[in-house]
Each structure stands twice: as structure tokens, then as C-alpha cells.
BAMIPA-651729 format. One record per atom (N, C-alpha, C): x negated, y negated, z; residue in one letter. Coordinates in steps of 0.02 Angstrom, whole numbers, plus 50000, padded with zeros to 5 digits. Layout:
<nodes>
(node (X, Y, Z), 'a');
...
</nodes>
This chain:
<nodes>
(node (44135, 43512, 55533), 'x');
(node (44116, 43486, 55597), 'x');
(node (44178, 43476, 55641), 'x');
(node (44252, 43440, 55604), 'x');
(node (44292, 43452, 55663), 'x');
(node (44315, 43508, 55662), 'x');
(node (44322, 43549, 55643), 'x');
(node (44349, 43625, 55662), 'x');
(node (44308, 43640, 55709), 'x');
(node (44233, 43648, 55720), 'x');
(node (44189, 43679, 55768), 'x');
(node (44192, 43647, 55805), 'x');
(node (44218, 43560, 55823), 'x');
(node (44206, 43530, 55896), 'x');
(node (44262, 43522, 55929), 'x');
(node (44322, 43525, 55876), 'x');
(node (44402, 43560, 55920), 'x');
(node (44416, 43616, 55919), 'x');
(node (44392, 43645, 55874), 'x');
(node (44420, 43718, 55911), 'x');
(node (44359, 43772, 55920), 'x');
(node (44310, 43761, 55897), 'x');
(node (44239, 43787, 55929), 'x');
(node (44242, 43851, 55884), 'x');
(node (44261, 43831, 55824), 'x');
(node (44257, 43893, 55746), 'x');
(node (44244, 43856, 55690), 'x');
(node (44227, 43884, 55632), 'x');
(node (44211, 43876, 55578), 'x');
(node (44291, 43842, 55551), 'x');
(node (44287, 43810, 55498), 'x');
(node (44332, 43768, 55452), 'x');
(node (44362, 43848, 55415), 'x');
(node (44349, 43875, 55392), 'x');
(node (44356, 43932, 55350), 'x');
(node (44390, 44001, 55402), 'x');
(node (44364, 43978, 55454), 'x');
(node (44407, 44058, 55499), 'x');
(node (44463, 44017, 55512), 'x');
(node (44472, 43945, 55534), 'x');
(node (44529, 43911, 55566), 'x');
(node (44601, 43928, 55523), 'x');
(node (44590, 43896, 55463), 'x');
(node (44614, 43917, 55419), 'x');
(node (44582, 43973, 55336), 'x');
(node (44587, 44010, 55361), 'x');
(node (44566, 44077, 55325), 'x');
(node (44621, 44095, 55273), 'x');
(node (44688, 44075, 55318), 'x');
(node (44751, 44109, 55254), 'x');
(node (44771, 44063, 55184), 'x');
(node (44728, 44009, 55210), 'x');
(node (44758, 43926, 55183), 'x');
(node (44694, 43910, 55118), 'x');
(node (44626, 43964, 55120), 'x');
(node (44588, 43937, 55084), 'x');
(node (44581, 43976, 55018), 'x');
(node (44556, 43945, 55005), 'x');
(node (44595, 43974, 54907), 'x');
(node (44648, 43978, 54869), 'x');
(node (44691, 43955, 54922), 'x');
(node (44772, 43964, 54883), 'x');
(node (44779, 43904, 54860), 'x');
(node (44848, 43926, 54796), 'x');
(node (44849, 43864, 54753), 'x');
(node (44904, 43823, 54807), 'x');
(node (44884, 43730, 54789), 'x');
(node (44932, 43716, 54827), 'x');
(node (44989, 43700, 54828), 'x');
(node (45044, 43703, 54857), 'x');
(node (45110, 43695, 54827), 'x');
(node (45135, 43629, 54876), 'x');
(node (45155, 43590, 54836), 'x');
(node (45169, 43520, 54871), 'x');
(node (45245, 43524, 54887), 'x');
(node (45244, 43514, 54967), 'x');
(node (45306, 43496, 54988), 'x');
(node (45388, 43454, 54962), 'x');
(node (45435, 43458, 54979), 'x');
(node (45494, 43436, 54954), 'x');
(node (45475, 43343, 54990), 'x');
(node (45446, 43318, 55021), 'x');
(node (45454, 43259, 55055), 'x');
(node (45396, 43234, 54999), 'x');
(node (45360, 43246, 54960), 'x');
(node (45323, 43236, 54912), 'x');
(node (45336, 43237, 54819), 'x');
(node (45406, 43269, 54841), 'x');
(node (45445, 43279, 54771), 'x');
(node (45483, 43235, 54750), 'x');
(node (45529, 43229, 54814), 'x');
(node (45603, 43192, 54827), 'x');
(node (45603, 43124, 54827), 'x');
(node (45635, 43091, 54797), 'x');
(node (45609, 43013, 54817), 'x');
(node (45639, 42996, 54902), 'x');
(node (45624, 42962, 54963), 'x');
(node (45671, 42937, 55011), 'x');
(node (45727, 42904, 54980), 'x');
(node (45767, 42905, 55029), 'x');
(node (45852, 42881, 55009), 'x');
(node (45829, 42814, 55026), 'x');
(node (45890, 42747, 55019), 'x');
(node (45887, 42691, 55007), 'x');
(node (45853, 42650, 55076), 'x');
(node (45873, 42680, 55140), 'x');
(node (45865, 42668, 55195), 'x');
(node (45794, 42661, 55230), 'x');
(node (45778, 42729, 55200), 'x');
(node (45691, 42752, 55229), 'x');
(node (45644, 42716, 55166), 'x');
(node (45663, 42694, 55120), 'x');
(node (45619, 42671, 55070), 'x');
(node (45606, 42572, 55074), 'x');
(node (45678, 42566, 55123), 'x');
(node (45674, 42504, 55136), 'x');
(node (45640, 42486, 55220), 'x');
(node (45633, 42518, 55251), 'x');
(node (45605, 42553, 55321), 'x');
(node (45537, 42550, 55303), 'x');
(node (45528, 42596, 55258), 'x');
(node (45444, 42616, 55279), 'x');
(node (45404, 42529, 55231), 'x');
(node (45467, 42516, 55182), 'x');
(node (45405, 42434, 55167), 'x');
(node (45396, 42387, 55226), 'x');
(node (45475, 42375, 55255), 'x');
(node (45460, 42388, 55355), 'x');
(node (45387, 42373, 55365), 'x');
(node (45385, 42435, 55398), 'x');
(node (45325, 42464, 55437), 'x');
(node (45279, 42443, 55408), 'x');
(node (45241, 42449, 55318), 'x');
(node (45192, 42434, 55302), 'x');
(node (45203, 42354, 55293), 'x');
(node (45231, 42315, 55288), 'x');
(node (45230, 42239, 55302), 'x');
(node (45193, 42222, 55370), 'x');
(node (45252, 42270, 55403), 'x');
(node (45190, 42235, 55496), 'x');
(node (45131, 42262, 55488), 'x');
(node (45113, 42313, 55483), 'x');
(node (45063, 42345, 55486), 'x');
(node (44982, 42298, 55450), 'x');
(node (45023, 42252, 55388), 'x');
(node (44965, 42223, 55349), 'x');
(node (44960, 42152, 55386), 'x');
(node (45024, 42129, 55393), 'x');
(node (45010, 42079, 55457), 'x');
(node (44964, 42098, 55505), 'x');
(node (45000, 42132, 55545), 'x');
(node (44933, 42155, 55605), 'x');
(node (44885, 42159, 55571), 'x');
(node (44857, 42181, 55532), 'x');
(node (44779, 42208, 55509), 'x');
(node (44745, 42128, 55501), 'x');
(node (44787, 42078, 55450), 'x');
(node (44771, 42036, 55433), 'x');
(node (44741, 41991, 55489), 'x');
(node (44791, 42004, 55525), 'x');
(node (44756, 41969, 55606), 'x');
(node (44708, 41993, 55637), 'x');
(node (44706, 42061, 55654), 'x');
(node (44638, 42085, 55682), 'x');
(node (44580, 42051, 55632), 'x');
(node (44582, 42048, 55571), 'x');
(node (44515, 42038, 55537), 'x');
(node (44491, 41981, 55541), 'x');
(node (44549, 41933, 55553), 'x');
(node (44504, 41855, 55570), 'x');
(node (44526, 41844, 55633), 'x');
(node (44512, 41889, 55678), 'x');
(node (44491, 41858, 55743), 'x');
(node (44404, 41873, 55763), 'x');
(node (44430, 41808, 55785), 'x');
(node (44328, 41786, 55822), 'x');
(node (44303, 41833, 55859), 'x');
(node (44349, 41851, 55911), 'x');
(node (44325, 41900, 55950), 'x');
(node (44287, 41963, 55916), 'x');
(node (44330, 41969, 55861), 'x');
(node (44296, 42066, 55815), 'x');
(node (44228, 42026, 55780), 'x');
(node (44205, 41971, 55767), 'x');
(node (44145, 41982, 55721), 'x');
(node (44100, 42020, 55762), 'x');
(node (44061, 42026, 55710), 'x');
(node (43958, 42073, 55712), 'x');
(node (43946, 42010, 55789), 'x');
(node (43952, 41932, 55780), 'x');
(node (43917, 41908, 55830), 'x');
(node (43930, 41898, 55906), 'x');
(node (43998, 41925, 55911), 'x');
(node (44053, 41898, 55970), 'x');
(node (44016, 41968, 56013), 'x');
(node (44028, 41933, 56084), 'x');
(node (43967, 41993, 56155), 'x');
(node (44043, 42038, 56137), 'x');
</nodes>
């Protein structure tokens, strides 16, 4: 369905060269990050669970709020 409503083709013609092949996982999936980006991205996912934590108990988001 999103292949046909962004690009107005089948999932299988979009990528045609990509289907059936075995997959081979990238070097950023191999490698561990260096000391910097591994202390960075807990970073990012700290705020990130903050924020979330907050969106979920606010009054405004319940089922009953107009």
C-alpha cells in the first residue's frame, strides 16, 4: 500500500532488484560506535523517554479531553 500511494507502483516493481536477495547487513550494523556516539545517542534516547514520558501523562492527550 505505501509503494502504490507514493509512488503509484507495486512494492515489487519499486524495488524489483532488492527482492529475493540475500541480505547483507551494513558496516554501521557490524561496527560497534566509538566512545563519543555511543555516549550521544544514550543522549538522545534519555530525552527522547523523558519527552514521551510527558506526553503520556498529560490531560490534554486522554480518550476524554475535547
Amino acid at each position: 500500500m505505501f509503494a502504490q500511494q507514493i509512488w503509484r507502483r507495486p512494492w515489487k516493481e519499486v524495488f524489483a532488484a532488492d527482492v529475493g536477495r540475500e541480505f547483507a547487513p551494513n558496516d554501521f550494523e557490524i561496527t560497534e560506535p566509538d566512545e563519543h556516539t555511543q555516549r550521544r545517542r544514550r543522549q538522545v534516547v534519555d530525552e527522547i523517554v523523558a519527552l514521551t514520558k510527558e506526553i503520556m501523562v498529560d490531560p490534554m492527550l486522554t480518550p476524554e479531553s475535547p
